[in-house]
C-alpha angles and dihedrals in degrees: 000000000000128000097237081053094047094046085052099058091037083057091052099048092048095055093042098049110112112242098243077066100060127105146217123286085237093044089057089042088055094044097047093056097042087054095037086054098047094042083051086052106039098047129229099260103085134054098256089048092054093049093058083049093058083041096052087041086049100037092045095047083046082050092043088049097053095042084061084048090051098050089240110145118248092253090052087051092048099044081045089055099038080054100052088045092053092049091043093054095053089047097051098040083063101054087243095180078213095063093043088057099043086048087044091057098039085060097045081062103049110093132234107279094172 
């Protein structure tokens, strides 16, 4: 899938979630650095790379969303984001089975961009 078409997707199901759906500003943080981490480690050539791609993509435009919400500046969301990816790396680097099972239930939440 390309990424034009995967943002796109990510773009869509962002606007059509249900508010009840939606998450914390510091849930989507979390989750975007623990995706953006695991697609960094895992690599984009495999299908589970490339699924953690489409996850991090998803996860850091839901971040970006309810920093808007919020009323938190693009630069603070960002810094907020390269933080938790840098965290995230060193967790799960270090096979932290927190960090799996955060990961694990950040991915169970991402919907379906294919």
């Amino acid at each position: 899938m390309s990424s034009l078409l995967a943002l796109s997707s990510a773009v869509f199901m962002l606007q059509a979630a249900p508010s009840v759906g939606l998450v914390s500003y510091d849930e989507a943080v979390r989750c975007a650095g623990l995706t953006q981490a695991a697609s960094e480690l895992e690599g984009g050539e495999s299908a589970q790379g490339r699924r953690q791609y489409d996850a991090a993509l998803y996860w850091s435009l839901a971040a970006m969303q309810a920093a808007t919400a919020a009323g938190k500046p693009a630069t603070v969301a960002e810094g907020d984001q390269t933080r938790a990816r840098i965290s995230a790396v060193r967790s799960l680097n270090g096979d932290a089975p927190e960090a799996r099972a955060a990961l694990q239930r950040c991915q169970q939440k991402t919907p379906n961009l294919d």
